[in-house]
N, C-alpha and C positions, 0 to 999 in steps of 0.2 A: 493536382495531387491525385495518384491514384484512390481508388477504391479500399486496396490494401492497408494504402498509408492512413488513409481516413479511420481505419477500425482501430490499428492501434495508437491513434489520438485518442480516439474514445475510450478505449481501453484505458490507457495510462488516464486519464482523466476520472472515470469511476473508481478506478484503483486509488487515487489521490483522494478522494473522498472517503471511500473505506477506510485510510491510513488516519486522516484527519478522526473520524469518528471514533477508533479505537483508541488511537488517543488520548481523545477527551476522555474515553469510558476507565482506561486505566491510570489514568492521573486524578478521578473522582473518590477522593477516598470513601465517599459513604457508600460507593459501590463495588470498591476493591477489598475494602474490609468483612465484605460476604463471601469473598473467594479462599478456598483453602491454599495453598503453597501451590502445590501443582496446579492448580486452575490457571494461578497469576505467570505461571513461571511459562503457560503455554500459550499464552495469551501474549506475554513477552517475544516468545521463539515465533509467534505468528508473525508479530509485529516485524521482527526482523527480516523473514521471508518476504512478506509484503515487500519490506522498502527495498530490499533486492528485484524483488520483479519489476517494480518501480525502477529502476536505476538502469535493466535491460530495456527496458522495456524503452525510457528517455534516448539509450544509446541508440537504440532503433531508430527511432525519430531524428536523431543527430546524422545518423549515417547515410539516413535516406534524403535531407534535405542537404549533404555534400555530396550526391551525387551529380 
């Protein structure tokens, strides 16, 4: 495996972590219910970004080991 490939395992793999934690933080009601509307709603739009970069990030991974 190159060098390359190696970073964005690690990438995708911290990123998986990140995804996980946030998560947890906004499925925690006692700590969602201290956010206003807009706090939660971008917190939401984060999430979603996240698991897109996640998602490229996987296909990277997929592309590089068919080659």
């Amino acid at each position: 495996m190159e060098d390359y490939q190696k970073r964005v395992l690690v990438e995708q793999k911290e990123l998986a972590k990140k995804i996980v934690a946030l998560c947890i933080f906004i499925t925690d009601f006692d700590k969602v219910k201290s956010l206003n509307d807009n706090e939660f709603n971008l917190l939401r739009t984060q999430l979603d970004r996240m698991l897109d970069y996640e998602r490229i990030l996987q296909m990277r991974l997929f592309q590089i080991d068919s080659d």
